[in-house]
N, C-alpha and C positions, 0 to 999 in steps of 0.2 A: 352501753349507751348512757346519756347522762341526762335525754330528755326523753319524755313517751308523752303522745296524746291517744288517749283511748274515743274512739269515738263512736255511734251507734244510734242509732234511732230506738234500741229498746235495751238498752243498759239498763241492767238491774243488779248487777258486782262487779266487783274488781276480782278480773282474772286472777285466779292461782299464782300463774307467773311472774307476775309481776313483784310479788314477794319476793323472789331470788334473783332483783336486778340490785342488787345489796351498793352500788357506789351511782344510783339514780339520784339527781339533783332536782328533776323538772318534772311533777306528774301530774297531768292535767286530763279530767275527766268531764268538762263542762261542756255542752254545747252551747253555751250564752253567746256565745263570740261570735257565731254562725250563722243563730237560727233562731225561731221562736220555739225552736224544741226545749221540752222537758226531760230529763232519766229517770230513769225509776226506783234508784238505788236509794236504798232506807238506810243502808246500814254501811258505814266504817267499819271495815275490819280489824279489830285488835291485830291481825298480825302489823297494818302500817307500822306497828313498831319499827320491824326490821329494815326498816329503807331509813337506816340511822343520816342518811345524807342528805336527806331531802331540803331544800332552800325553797323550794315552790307547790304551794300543793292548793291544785284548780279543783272546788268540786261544787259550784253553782249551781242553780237548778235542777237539782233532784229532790228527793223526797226524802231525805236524812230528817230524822226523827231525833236522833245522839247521835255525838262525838262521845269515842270512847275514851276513858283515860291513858292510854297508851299514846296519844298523842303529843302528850308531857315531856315525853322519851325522845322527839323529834330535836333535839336541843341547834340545831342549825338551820332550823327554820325561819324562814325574814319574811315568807309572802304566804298567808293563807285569806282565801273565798270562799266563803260559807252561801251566799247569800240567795236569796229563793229558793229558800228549801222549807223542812217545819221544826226548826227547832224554837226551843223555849230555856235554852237553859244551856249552860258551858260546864264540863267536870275540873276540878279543882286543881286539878292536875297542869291545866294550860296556862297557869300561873308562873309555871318554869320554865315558860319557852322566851328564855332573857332576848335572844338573839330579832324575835318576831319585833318589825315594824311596822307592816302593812297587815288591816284586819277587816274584812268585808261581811257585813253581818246584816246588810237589808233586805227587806222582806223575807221577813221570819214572823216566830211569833213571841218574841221575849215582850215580858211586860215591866222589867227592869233594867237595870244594867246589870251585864252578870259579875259577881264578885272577881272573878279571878285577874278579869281584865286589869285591876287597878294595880295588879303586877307587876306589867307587862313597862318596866320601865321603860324600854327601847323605842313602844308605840311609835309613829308618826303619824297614821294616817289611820281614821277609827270611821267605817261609815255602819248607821243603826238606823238609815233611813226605812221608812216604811213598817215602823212594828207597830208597838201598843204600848211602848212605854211610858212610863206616867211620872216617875221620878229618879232624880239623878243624887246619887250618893253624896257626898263629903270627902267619899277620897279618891272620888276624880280628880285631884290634887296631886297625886302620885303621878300624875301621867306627864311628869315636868317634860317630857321633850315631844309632845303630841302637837304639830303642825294642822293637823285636818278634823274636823270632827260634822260628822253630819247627819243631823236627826231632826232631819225633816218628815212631816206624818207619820209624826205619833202623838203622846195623851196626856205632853208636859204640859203643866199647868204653873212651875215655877222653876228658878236655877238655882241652886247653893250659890252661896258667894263665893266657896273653894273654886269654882271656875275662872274667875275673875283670876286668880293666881296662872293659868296657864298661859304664859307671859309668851310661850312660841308660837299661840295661835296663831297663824295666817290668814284660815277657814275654816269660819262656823256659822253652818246653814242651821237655820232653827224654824224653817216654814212651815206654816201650816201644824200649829198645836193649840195649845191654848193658854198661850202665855197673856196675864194680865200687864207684868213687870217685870222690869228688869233688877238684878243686883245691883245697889249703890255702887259697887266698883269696878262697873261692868267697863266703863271709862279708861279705865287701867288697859284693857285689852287693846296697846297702841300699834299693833303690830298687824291687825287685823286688816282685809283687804278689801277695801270699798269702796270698790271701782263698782262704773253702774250695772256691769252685769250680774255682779252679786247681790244687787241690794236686793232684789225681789226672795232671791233664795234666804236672805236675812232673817228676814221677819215677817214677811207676808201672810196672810192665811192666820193670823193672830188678832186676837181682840186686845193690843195694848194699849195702856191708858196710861202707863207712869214707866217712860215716858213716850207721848205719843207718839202717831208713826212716821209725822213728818220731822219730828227729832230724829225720832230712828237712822232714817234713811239720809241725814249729815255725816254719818260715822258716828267712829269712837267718843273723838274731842269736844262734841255739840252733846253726847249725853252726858258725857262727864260735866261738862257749863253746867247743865241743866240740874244733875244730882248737888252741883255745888251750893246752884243758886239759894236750894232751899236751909243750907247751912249759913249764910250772911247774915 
């Protein structure tokens, strides 16, 4: 078989078996999809090595504490969901999974971005909503083909200008933090989508003042006027 969903009201591992379905593409262990259930599974098993095939791997809503480094070893992996669970922290190793584009990492407890991610050339789609993050690196810049990014509630207080370089933005929710201001070339982000449903997920739930939030909510092209203006 090439798909499994495991499913349980009191999942607390990944059966034995499942280890010797050695050409599984689909392993999904979340009940988010369902239910308002939780699992109780803390722990990845270093063996997930062995399911060298895997392209999808569901594990929402439990109580995972770590990912192990043998996750590294998954190199045909495109779709991983992490999110509702307790991690703080990604091992080094997930730096090498070139092929991942899809990476779901909300409500957790990271209070950064974790390093490895700026690897992940292939990214498209990065959600960090709901942690405690406070600051965004410099080489979030690496993430050149990243479409989606969404870090809504958490403990930003400012962006690097290196954002402003992620020219594929489509969608970047930024609600609900504590942003004062924006990058001088945040303008540049032409590509971004600001249609009215998004504006609230924009920037709402922020104390911005440069530039305010009725600039805000014009788009791209009206902050970039605005950061112009004070250059004339």
């Amino acid at each position: 078989k090439k798909k499994l969903k495991i499913s349980g009201r009191e999942l607390v591992s990944v059966p034995t078996q499942v280890f010797s379905l050695d050409q599984l593409q689909v392993l999904e262990m979340s009940p988010e999809r369902e239910s308002c259930l939780r699992y109780r599974m803390e722990l990845l098993p270093r063996d997930i090595s062995q399911l060298r095939n895997l392209t999808c791997l569901y594990v929402d809503s439990n109580n995972l504490k770590k990912i192990p480094a043998e996750i590294g070893t998954l190199s045909h992996l495109e779709r991983l969901t992490l999110s509702s669970n307790s991690l703080s922290s990604l091992p080094p190793e997930m730096g090498a999974l070139q092929r991942l584009h899809s990476l779901h990492l909300a409500n957790n407890s990271f209070t950064e971005l974790p390093a490895p991610l700026c690897q992940l050339r292939s990214l498209t789609f990065l959600d960090l909503s709901d942690n405690r993050i406070g600051t965004i690196p410099s080489s979030i810049r690496h993430l050149e083909k990243l479409e989606t990014l969404l870090l809504l509630f958490n403990c930003l207080e400012s962006l690097p200008e290196d954002v402003c370089l992620l020219r594929n933005l489509h969608t970047l929710w930024l609600g609900n933090n504590h942003l004062r201001s924006l990058p001088a070339n945040f303008g540049e982000l032409v590509n971004l989508d600001w249609g009215c449903n998004y504006c609230s997920c924009n920037f709402e739930g922020n104390p911005l003042e440069n530039p305010p939030p009725e600039v805000c909510s014009r788009g791209p092209e009206e902050i970039r006027d605005y950061f112009l203006s004070f250059h004339r």
